[in-house]
C-alpha positions in Angstrom: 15.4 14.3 10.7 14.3 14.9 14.2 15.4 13.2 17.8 11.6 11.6 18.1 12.5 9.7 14.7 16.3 9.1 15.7 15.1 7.9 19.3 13.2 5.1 17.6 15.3 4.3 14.9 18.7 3.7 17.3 16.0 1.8 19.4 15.3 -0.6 16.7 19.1 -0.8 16.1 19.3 -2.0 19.5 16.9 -4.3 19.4 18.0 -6.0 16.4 21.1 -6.3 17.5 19.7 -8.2 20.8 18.2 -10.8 18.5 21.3 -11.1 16.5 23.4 -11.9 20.1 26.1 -9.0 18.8 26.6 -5.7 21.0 26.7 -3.1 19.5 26.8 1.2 18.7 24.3 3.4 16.4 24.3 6.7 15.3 22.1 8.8 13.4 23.0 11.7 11.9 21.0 14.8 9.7 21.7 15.1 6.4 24.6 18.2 7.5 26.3 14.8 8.6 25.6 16.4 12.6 24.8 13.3 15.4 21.2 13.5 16.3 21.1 10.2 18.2 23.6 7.8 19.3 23.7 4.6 21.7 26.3 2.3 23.0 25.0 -1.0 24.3 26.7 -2.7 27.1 29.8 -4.5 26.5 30.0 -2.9 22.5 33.8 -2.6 22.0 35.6 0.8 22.4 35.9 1.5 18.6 32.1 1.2 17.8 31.9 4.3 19.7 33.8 6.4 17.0 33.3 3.9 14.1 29.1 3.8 13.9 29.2 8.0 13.9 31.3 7.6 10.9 30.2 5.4 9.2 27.2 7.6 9.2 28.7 11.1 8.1 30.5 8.9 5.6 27.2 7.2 4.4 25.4 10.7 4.4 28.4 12.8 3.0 28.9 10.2 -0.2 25.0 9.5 -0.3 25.8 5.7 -0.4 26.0 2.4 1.6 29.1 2.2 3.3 29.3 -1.7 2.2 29.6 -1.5 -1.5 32.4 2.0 -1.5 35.7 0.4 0.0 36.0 -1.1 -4.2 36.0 2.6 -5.1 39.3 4.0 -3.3 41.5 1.2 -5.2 43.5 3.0 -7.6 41.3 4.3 -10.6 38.1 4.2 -8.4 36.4 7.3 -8.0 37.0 7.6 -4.4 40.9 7.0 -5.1 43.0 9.4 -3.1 39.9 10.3 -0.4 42.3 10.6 2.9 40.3 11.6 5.5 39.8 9.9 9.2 36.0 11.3 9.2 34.8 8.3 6.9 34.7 4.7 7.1 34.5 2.2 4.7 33.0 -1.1 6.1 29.5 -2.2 6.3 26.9 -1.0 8.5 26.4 2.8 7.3 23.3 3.9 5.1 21.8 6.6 4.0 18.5 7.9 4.5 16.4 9.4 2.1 13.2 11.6 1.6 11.3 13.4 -1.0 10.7 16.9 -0.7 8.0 17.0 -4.0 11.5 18.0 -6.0 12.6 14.7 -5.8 14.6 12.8 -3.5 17.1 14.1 -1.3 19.6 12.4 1.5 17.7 13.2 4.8 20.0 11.9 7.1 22.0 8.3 7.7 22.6 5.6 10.1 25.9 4.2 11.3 26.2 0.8 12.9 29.3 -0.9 14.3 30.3 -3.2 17.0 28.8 -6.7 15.2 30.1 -8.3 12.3 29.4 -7.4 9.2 26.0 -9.1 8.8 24.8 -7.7 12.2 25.8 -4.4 11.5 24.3 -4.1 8.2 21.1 -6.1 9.5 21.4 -3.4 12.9 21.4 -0.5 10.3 18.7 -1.6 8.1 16.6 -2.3 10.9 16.8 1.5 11.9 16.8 2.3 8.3 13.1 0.9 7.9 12.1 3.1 11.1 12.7 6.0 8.6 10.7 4.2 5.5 8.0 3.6 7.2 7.5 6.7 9.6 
């Protein structure tokens, strides 16, 4: 992960986000779970600004979407018990990954919040295929 990359990838965030009519805040993060790149669009709400950094540590630090983990802090779900205010549990974090010739590794992740659901997951996977395709 590097800022050129980040740059673009909060970029397309941003301007998925415009064609989605939602305002919104991206972060990217390496894969220590450090913020790299972050933007705040115009009239995106005052949580966005701490949720979308989250949601990226917590997508990089668990190596999975942030969408499909709130099922596994119920009682008996592996996550069960996690109390900590760095991660967050709704939609719109993912991780990015690479392959370093030993296989692949978690390279980084991107954290959207500000839209619904839907716009933040579409937000993120809009920066997300920045990273595939680089």
């Amino acid at each position: 992960m590097n800022l050129d990359i980040a740059l673009r990838m909060t970029e397309a965030a941003l301007r998925q986000a415009a064609r989605e009519g939602a305002s919104i805040c991206v972060a990217v993060v390496d894969a220590g779970g450090h913020l790299v790149s972050f933007q705040r669009m115009a009239g995106a709400g005052v949580a966005g600004a701490v949720l979308a950094p989250r949601k990226a540590y917590t997508s990089v630090a668990l190596r999975a979407a942030t969408a499909g983990l709130a099922p596994l802090l119920a009682p008996g779900g592996e996550l069960h018990g996690l109390n900590d205010d760095r991660f967050v549990f709704s939609a719109g974090g993912l991780p990015l990954w690479a392959d370093d010739g030993e296989g692949e590794r978690v390279a980084g992740a991107v954290g959207v919040s500000g839209g619904t659901r839907a716009q933040d997951e579409a937000c993120a996977e809009a920066a997300a295929l920045v990273w595939r395709t680089r």
